[in-house]
C-alpha positions in Angstrom: -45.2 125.4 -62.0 -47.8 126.5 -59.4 -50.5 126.1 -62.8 -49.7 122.5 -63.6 -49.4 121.4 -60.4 -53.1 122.3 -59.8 -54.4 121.1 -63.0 -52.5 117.5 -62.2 -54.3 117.8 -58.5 -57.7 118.7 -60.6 -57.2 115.4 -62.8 -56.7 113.1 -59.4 -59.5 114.4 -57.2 -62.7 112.5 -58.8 -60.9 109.2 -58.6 -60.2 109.7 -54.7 -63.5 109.5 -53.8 -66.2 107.0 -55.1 -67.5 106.3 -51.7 -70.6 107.0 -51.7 -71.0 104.0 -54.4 -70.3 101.4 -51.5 -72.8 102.0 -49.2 -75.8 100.7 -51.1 -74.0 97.7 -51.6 -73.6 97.2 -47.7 -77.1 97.8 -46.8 -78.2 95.3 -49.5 -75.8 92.6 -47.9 -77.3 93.9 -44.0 -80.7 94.0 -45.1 -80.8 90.0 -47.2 -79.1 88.4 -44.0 -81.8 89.7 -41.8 -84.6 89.0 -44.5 -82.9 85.3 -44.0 -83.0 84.9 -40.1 -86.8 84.3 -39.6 -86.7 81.3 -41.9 -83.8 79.8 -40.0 -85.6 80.3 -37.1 -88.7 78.1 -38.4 -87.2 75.4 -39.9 -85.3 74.7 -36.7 -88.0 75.0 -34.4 -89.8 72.8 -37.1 -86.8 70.2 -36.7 -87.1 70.4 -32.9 -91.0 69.6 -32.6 -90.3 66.8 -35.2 -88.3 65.2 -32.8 -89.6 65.5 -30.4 -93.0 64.1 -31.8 -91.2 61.5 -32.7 -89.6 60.7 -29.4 -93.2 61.0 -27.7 -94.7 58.4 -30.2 -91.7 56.0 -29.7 -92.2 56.3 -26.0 -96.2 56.0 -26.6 -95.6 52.8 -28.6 -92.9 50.9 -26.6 -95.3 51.6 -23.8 -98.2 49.7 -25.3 -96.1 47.1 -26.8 -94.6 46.8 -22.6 -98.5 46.2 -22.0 -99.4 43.8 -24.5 -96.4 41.7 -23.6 -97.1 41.9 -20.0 -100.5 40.4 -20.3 -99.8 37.6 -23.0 -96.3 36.1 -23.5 -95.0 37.9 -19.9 -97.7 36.7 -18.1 -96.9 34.3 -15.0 -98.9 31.3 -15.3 -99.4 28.8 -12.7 -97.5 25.4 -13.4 -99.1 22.2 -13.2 -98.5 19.5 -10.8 -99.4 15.9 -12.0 -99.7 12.2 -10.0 -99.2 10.2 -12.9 -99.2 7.2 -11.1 -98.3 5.4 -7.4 -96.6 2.1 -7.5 -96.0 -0.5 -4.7 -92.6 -2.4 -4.2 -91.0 -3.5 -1.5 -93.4 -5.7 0.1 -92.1 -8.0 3.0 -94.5 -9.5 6.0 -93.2 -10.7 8.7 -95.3 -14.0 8.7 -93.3 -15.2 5.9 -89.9 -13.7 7.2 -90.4 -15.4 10.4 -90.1 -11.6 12.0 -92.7 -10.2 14.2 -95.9 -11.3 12.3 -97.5 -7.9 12.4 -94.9 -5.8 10.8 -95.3 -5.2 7.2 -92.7 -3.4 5.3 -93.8 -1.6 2.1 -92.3 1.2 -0.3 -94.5 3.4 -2.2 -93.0 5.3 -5.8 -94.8 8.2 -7.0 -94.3 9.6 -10.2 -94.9 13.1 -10.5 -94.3 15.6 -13.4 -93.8 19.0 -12.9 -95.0 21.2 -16.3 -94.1 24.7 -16.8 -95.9 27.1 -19.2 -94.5 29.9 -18.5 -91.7 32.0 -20.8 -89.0 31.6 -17.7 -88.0 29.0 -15.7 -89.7 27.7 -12.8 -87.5 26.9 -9.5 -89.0 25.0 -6.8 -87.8 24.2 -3.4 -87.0 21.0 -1.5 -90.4 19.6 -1.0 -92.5 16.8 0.7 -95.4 14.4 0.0 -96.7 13.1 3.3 -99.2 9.5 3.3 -101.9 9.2 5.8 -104.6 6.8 6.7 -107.4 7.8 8.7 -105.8 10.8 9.4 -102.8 9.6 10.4 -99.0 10.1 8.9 -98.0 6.4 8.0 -95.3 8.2 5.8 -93.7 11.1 4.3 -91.4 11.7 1.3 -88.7 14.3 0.6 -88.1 15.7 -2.8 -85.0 18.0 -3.4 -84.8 21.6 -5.0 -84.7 21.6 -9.0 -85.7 24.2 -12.0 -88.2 23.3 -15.0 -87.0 25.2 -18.0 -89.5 27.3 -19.9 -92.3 25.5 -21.6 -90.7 22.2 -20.6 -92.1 19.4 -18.3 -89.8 17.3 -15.5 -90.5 14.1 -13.8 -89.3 13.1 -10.5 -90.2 9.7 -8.6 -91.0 10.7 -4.7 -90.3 7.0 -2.9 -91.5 7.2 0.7 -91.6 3.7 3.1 -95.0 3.1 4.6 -95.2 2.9 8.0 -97.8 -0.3 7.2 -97.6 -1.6 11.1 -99.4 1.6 11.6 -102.4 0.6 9.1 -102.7 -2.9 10.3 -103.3 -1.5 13.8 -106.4 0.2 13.0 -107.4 -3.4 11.0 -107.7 -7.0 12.1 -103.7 -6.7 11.6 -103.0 -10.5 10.5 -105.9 -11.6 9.4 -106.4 -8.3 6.9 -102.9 -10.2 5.5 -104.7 -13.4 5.0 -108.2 -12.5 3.8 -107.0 -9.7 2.1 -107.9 -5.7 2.2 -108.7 -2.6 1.0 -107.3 0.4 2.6 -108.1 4.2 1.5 -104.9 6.5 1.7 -104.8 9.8 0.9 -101.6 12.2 0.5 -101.0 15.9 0.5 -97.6 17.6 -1.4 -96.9 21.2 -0.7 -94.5 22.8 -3.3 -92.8 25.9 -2.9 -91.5 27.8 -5.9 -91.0 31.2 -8.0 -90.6 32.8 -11.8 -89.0 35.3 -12.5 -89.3 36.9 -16.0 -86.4 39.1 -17.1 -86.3 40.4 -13.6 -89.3 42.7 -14.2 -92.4 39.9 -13.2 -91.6 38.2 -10.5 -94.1 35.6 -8.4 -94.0 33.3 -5.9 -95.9 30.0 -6.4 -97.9 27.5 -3.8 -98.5 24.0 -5.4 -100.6 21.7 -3.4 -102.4 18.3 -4.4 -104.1 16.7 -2.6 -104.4 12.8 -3.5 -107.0 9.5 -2.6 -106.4 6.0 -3.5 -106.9 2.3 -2.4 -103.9 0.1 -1.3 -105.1 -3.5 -1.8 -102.9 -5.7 0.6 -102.8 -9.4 1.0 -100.3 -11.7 1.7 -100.1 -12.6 -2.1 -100.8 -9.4 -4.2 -100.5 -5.8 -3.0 -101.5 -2.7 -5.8 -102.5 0.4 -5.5 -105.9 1.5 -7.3 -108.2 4.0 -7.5 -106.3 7.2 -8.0 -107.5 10.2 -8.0 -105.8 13.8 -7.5 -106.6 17.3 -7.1 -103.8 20.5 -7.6 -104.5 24.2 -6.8 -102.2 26.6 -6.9 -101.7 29.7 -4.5 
């Protein structure tokens, strides 16, 4: 018994221990992944600095596409302010009235357009157009808030009563009604306003014009002539 059981122990021991064939295996396995890592390691770093070069040129170009739109289409530009014309209505002396014969009642109309060039709109305070002759306020006209849209032009009609009687002192008062004459006016309009483009370029605006004309007066024609107008803007 003791003879067989050593010869069946001498059959089993060379298939108990074949491990020595693993370890090559192992340090094959080990030795690829870290022949793997450094090329990981560049292609992500290669990813990052992609993106990020790409997110510096995007920045780079929005920045000078910001510029050229700032100086060309974002660009405030002043609005213009236009007398197109100054009409005379209105007209009642008192030598025909049978009222005091050196009153004179008279109601100028001025038509003035308002254009805006700009890619916003333009809104503009209550404003006023004052009259004088000689230096002297013979009337002034009020004008209420309002908005010109982009690229769009608005007419409004300032009316304002002429304090005439104030004219005629400073003439041969009746007689100037009868012969007939020629008196220079001048007006000044002060305009208050402001654009405001996408709430980045903002600016307020000054528009003042300055105006000369003729008011021919007689007791049987009365017209305005001679009209001539100057704008700046501040």
């Amino acid at each position: 018994m003791d003879t067989k059981t050593m010869a069946e122990n001498d059959q089993v021991k060379p298939f108990t221990a074949p491990s020595p064939t693993v370890n090559p295996i192992n340090s094959d396995e080990e030795g690829g992944a870290t022949g793997w890592r450094p090329v990981r390691y560049l292609r992500k770093r290669r990813c990052a600095l992609w993106c990020c070069g790409c997110c510096g040129l995007t920045v780079v170009i929005l920045g000078i596409v910001i510029l050229i739109l700032s100086l060309t289409v974002f660009k405030v530009k002043d609005p213009t302010l236009t007398m197109n014309s100054i009409s005379l209505s209105g007209f009642d002396s008192g030598i025909f009235s049978g009222n005091d014969p050196g009153s004179l009642n008279a109601t100028l109309t001025a038509d003035i357009s308002i254009k805006n060039p700009n890619v916003a709109s333009f809104k503009f305070d209550n404003s006023t157009t004052e009259f004088y002759y000689h230096g002297k306020t013979v009337g002034v006209a009020y004008a209420p808030n309002g908005k010109v849209s982009a690229h769009r032009t608005v007419r409004m009609n300032v009316t304002v009563d002429v304090l005439v009687d104030q004219v005629l002192l400073r003439t041969n008062g009746t007689m100037s009604l009868i012969t007939g004459s020629e008196l220079s006016l001048t007006s000044y309009t002060d305009l208050n306003g402001r654009v405001d483009v996408l709430g980045i370029y903002k600016r307020h605006i000054d528009v003042r014009m300055n105006c000369s004309m003729n008011l021919e007066v007689s007791a049987l024609s009365q017209e305005i002539t001679n009209t001539v107008c100057a704008a700046n803007v501040e």
